[in-house]
RODO-2510 file (C-alpha; in nm, 4 decimals, decimal comma):
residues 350
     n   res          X          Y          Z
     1     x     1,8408     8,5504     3,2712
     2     x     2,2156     8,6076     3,3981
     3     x     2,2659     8,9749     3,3813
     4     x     2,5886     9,1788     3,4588
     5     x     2,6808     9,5820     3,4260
     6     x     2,8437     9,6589     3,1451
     7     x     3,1407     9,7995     3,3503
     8     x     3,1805     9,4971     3,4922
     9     x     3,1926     9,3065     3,1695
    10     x     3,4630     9,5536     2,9735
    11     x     3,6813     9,4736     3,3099
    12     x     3,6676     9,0727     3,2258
    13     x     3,7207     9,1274     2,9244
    14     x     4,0174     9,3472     2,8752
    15     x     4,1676     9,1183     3,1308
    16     x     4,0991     8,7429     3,0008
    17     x     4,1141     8,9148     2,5683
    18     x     3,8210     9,0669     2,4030
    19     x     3,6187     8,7084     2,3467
    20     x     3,2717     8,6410     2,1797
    21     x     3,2036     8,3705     2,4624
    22     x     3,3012     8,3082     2,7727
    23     x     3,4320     7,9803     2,9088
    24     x     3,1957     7,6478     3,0431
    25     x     3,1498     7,7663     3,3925
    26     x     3,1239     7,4248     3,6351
    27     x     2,8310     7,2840     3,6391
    28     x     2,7075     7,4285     3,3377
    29     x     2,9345     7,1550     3,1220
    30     x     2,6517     7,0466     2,9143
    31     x     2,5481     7,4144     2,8359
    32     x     2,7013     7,6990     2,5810
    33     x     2,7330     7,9917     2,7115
    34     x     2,6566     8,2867     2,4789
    35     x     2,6703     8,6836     2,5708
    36     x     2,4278     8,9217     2,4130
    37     x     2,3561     9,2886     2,4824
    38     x     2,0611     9,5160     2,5035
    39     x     2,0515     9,8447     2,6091
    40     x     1,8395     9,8865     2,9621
    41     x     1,5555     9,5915     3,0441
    42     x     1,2364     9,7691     2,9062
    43     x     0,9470     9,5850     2,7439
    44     x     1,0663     9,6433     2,3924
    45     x     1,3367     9,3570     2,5044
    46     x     1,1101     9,0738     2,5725
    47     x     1,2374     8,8324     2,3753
    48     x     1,5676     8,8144     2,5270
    49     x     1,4259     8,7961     2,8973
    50     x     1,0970     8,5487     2,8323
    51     x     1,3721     8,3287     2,6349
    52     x     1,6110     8,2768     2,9562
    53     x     1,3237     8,2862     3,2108
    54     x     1,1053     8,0350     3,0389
    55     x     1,4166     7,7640     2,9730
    56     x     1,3578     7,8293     2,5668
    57     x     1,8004     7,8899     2,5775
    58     x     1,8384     7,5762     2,8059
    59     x     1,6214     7,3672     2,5345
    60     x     1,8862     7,4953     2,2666
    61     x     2,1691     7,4212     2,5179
    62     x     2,2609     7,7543     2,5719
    63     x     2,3000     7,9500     2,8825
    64     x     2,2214     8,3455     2,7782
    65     x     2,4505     8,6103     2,9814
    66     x     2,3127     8,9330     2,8805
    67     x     2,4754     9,2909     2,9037
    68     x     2,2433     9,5764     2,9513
    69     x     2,4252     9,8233     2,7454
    70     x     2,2481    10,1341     2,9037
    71     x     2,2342    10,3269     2,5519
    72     x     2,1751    10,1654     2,2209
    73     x     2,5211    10,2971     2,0737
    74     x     2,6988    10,1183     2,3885
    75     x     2,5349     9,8028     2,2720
    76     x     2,6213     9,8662     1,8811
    77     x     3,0337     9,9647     2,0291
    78     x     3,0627     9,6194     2,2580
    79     x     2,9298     9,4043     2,0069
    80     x     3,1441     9,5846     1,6843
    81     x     3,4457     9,5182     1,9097
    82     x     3,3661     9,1925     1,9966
    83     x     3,2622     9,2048     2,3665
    84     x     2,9430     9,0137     2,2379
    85     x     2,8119     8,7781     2,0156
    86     x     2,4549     8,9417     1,9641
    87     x     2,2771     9,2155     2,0238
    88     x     1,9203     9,2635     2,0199
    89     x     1,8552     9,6835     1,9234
    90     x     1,7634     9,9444     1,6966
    91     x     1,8102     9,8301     1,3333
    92     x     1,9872    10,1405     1,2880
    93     x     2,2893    10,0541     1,4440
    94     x     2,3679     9,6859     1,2395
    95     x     2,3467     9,9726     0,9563
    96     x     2,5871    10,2458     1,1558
    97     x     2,8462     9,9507     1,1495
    98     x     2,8061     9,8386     0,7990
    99     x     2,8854    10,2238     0,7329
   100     x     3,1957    10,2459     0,9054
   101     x     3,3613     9,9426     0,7181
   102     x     3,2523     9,6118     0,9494
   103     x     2,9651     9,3541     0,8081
   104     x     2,6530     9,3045     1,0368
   105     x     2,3695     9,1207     0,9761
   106     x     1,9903     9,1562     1,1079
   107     x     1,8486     8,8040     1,1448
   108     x     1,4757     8,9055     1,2422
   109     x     1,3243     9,1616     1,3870
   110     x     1,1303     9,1405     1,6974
   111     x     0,8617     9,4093     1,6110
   112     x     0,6885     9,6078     1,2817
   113     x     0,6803     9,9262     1,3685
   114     x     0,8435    10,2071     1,5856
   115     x     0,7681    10,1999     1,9546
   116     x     0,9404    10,5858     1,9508
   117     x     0,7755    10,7609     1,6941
   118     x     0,4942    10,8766     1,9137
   119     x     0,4556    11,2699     1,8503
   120     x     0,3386    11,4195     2,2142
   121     x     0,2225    11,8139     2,2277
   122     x     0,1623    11,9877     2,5579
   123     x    -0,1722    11,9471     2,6732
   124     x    -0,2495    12,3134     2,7237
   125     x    -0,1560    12,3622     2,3568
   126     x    -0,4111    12,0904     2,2536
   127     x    -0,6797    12,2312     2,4692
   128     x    -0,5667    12,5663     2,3474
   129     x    -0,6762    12,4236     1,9473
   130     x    -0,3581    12,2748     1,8502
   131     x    -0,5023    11,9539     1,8010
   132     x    -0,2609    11,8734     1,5030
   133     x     0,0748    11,8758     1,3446
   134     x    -0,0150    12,0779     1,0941
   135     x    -0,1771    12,3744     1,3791
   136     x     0,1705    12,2638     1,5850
   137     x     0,3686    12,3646     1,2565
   138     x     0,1468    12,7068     1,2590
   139     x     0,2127    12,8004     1,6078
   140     x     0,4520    13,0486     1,7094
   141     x     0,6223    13,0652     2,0997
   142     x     0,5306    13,3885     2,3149
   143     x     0,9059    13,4667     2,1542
   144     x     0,7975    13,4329     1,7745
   145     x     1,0289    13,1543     1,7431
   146     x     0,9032    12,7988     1,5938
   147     x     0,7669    12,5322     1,8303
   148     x     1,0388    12,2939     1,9820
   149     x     1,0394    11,9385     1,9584
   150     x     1,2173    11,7195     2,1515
   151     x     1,4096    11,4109     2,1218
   152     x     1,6450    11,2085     2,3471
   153     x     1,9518    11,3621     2,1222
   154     x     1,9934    11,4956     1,7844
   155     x     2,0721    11,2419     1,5495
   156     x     1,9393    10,9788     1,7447
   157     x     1,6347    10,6952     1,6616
   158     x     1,3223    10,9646     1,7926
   159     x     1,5004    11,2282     1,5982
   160     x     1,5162    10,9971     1,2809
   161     x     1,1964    10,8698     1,3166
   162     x     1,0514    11,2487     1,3529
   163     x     1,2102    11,4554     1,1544
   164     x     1,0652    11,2172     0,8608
   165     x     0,6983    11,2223     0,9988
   166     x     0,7018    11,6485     0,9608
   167     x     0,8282    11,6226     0,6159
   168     x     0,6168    11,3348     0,5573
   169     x     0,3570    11,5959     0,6068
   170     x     0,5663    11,9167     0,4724
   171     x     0,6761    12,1070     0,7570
   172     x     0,9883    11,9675     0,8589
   173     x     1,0994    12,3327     0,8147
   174     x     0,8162    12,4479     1,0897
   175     x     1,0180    12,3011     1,3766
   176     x     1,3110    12,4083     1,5920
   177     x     1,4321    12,0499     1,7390
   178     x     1,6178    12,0321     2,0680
   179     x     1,8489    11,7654     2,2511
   180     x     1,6347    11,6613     2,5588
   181     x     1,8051    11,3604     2,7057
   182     x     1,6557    11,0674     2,8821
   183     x     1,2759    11,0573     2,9917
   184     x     1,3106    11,3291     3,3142
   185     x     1,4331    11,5715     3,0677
   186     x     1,1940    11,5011     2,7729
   187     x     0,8881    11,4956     3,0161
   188     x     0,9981    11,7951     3,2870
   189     x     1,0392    12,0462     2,9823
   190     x     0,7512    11,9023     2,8187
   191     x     0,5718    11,9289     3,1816
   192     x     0,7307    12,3047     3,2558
   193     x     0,6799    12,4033     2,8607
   194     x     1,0230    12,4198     2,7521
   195     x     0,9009    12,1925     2,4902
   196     x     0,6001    12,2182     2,2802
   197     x     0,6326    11,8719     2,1548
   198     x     0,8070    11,5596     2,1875
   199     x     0,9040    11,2053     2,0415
   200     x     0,7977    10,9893     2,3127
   201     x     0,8146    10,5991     2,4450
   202     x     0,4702    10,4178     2,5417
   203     x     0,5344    10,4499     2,8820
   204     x     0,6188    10,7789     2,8500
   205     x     0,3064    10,8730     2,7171
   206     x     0,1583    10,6821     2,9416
   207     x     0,2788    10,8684     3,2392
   208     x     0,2348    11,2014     3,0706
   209     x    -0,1453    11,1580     3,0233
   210     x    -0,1854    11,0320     3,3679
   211     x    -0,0511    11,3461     3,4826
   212     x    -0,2809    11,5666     3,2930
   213     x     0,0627    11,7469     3,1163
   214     x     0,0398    11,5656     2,7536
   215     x    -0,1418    11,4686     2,4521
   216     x    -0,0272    11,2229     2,1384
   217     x    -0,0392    11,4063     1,8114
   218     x     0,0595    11,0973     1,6530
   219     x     0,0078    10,7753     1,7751
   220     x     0,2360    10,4446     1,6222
   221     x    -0,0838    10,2288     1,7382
   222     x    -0,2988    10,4172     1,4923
   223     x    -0,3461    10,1607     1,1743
   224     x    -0,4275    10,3798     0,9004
   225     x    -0,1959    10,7097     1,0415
   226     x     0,0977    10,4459     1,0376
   227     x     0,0139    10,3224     0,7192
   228     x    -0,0381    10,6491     0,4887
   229     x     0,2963    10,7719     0,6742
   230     x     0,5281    10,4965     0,6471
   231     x     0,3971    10,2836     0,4026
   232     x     0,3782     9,9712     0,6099
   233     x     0,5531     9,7190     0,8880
   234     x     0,9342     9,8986     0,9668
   235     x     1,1611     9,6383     1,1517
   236     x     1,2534     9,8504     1,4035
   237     x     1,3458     9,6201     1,6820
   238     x     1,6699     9,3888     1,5291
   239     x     1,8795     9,0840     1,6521
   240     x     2,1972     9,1842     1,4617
   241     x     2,5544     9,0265     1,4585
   242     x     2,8841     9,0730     1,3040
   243     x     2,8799     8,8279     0,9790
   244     x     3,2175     8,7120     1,1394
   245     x     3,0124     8,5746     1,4334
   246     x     2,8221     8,3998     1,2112
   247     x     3,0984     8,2250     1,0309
   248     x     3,2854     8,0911     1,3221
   249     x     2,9516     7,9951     1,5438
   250     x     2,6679     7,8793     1,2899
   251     x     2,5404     7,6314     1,5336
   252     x     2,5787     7,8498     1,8473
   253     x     2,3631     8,1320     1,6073
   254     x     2,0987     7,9309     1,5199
   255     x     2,0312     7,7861     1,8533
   256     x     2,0420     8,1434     1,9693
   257     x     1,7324     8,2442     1,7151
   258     x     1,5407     7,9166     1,7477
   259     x     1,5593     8,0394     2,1309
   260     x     1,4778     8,3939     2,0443
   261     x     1,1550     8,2742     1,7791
   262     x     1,0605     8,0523     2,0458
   263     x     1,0012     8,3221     2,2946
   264     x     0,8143     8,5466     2,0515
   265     x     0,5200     8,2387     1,9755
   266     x     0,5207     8,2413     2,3730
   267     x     0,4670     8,6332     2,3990
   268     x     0,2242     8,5822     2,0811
   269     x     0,0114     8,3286     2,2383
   270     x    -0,0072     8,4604     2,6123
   271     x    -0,2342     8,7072     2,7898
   272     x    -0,0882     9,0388     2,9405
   273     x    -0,1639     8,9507     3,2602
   274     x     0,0549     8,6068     3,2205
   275     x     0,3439     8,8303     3,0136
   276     x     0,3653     9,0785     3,3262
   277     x     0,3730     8,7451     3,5952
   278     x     0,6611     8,5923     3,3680
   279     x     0,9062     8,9247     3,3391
   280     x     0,7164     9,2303     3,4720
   281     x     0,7838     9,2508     3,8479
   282     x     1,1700     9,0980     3,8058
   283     x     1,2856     9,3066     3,4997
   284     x     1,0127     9,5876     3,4834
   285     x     0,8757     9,6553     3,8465
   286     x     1,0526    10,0514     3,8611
   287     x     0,8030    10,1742     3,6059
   288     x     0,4696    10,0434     3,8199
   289     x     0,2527     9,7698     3,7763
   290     x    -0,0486     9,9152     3,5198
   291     x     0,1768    10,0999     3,3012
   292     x     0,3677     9,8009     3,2298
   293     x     0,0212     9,5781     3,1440
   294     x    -0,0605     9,8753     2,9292
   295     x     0,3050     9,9055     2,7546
   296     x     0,2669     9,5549     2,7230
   297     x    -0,0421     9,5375     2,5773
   298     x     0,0504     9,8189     2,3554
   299     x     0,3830     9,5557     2,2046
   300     x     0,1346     9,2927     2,1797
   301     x    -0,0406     9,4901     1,8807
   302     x     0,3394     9,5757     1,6995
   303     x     0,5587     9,2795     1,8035
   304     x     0,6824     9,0528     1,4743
   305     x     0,5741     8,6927     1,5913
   306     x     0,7039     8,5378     1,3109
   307     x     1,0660     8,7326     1,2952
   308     x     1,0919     8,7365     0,9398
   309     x     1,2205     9,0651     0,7564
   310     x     1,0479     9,1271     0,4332
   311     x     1,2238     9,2779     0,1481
   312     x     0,9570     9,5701     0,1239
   313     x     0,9436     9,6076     0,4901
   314     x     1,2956     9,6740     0,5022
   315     x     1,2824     9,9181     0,2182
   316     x     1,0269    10,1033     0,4084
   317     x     1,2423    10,1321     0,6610
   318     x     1,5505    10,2767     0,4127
   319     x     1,3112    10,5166     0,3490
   320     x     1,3836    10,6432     0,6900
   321     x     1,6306    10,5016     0,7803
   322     x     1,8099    10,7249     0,5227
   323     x     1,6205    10,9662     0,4195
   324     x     1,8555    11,2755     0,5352
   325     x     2,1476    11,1229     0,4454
   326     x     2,4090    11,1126     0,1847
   327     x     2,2119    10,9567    -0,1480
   328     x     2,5471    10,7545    -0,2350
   329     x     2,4926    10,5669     0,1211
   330     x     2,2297    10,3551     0,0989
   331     x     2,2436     9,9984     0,2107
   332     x     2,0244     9,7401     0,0688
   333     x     1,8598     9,4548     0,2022
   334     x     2,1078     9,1862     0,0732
   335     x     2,3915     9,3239     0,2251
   336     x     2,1993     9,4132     0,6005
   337     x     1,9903     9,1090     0,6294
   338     x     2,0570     8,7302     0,7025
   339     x     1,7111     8,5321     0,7288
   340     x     1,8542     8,1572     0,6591
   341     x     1,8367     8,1410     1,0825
   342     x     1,5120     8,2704     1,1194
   343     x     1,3646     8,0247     0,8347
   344     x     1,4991     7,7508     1,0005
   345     x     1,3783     7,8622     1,3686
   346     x     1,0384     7,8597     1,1934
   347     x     1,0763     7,5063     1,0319
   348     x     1,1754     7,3649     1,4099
   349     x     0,9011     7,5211     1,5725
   350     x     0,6381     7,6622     1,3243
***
């Protein structure tokens, strides 16, 4: 997979026009070449990187030139404005720009449930007796004040995702929820006890228990916990586009998603060991070699093999997705959802 900085990108841009596609380079006259964004290459991404790596975008004539965004609302600004054709993110953000006037589509979802909504406590809390959310909500700081959570920012996907777990179980009131930035800050104050809690990625969970400093409260993995909270599968994970993309490029979007459903069959039918050879050492080496099997073997059990967003999963995911916001804003699945593309990826390659 061709990848270039995002810095980089906006410079070629503003100086050749704001453009969904770049031009034929030579050489490449038989191929399309289509730009796509995600935000940072993690496991959650998969798709994108097992589809250019394994030749599933050359078999659809493409050639994939992907932006990593660093930031999901990077990704959701350079593909509202044009700067790329697709975007594969949080399906929050297709939703963030159907609020602010523009049409988006989803046209499947690459996974059923939150990879984020992990709850993490300190581990000398747990070992202490706080072994739930409920005995977290009871506990009081050596200051009186509430227990802090933390997410990456307030108002972003973790905070979402976790503020509607507590009232899910009726003390979102209990909390005091604080901004704690990317993964050094979330695990150093969880680490230093700064934080009493914490929404937390796989691999950041991971790494905390390996270090003896942390201990999941709740657990996405968990079947039934999942289940009684949110009701069922969430598509979390999203391939969106602006509907305008769509109109001008229905060829170039379909090839794009046969590509993209041909890549999840692979990562559905292979072995972690064979997932980590393919992508792990060239796009996820920095995070070391057995947390990445793990993470990866932790996506195996939530990733959406067949891409498809259901009506009810979708709602379950309103139910979130919305859930502290205005009641007059609430987008339904018609209007957010596209799944003609993902239908026929399915009828090409079952």
């Amino acid at each position: 997979m061709e990848r270039i900085g995002r810095r980089d990108f906006i410079a070629g841009a503003a100086a050749g026009g704001t453009t969904l596609f770049y031009a034929v380079r030579s050489g490449q006259s038989q191929a399309l070449p289509v730009t796509a964004s995600h935000s940072t290459d993690r496991t959650i991404y998969a798709a994108h990187m097992v589809a250019q790596e394994l030749g599933f975008m050359a078999d659809e004539g493409i050639t994939l030139l992907v932006i990593e965004g660093k930031g999901g609302s990077n990704v959701r600004r350079i593909l509202a404005t044009g700067q790329v054709g697709y975007a594969l993110g949080d399906s929050g953000h297709p939703l963030q720009i159907i609020g602010r006037g523009k049409t988006a589509k989803m046209l499947m979802a690459t996974d059923r449930r939150c990879s984020y909504a992990n709850i993490m406590i300190r581990k000398d809390l747990y070992d202490g007796g706080v072994n739930s959310i409920a005995m977290l909500a009871e506990y009081r700081r050596p200051d009186g004040s509430k227990p802090a959570i933390a997410a990456t920012g307030i108002g972003s996907g973790p905070w979402l995702y976790g503020t509607y777990i507590l009232e899910r179980f009726g003390v979102g009131d209990q909390f005091r929820w604080v901004d704690g930035g990317g993964a050094n800050g979330v695990l150093d104050g969880l680490r230093e006890g700064r934080f009493d809690a914490a929404m937390v990625l796989p691999i950041w969970a991971f790494h905390a228990e390996e270090q003896g400093f942390g201990k999941l409260l709740f657990d996405v993995s968990d079947d039934a916990r999942w289940t009684v909270t949110f009701g069922g599968n969430i598509p979390t994970t999203v391939v969106y586009v602006l509907e305008e993309t769509i109109a001008q490029s229905p060829d170039l979007t379909q090839r794009y998603i046969n590509a993209m459903y041909a890549a999840m069959r692979w990562l559905r039918d292979q072995d972690v060991d064979v997932i980590y050879k393919t992508i792990g050492e060239k796009f996820l080496g920095r995070f070391g070699p057995e947390r990445v099997r793990r993470e990866i073997a932790f996506f195996k059990s939530i990733w959406n093999y067949d891409g498809l967003i259901e009506e009810a999963d979708f709602n379950n995911g309103a139910n979130v997705w919305f859930h502290n916001a205005n009641r007059d804003w609430r987008i339904d699945y018609e209007t957010a959802t596209d799944m003609r593309f993902i239908r026929e990826a399915r009828l090409k390659h079952g």
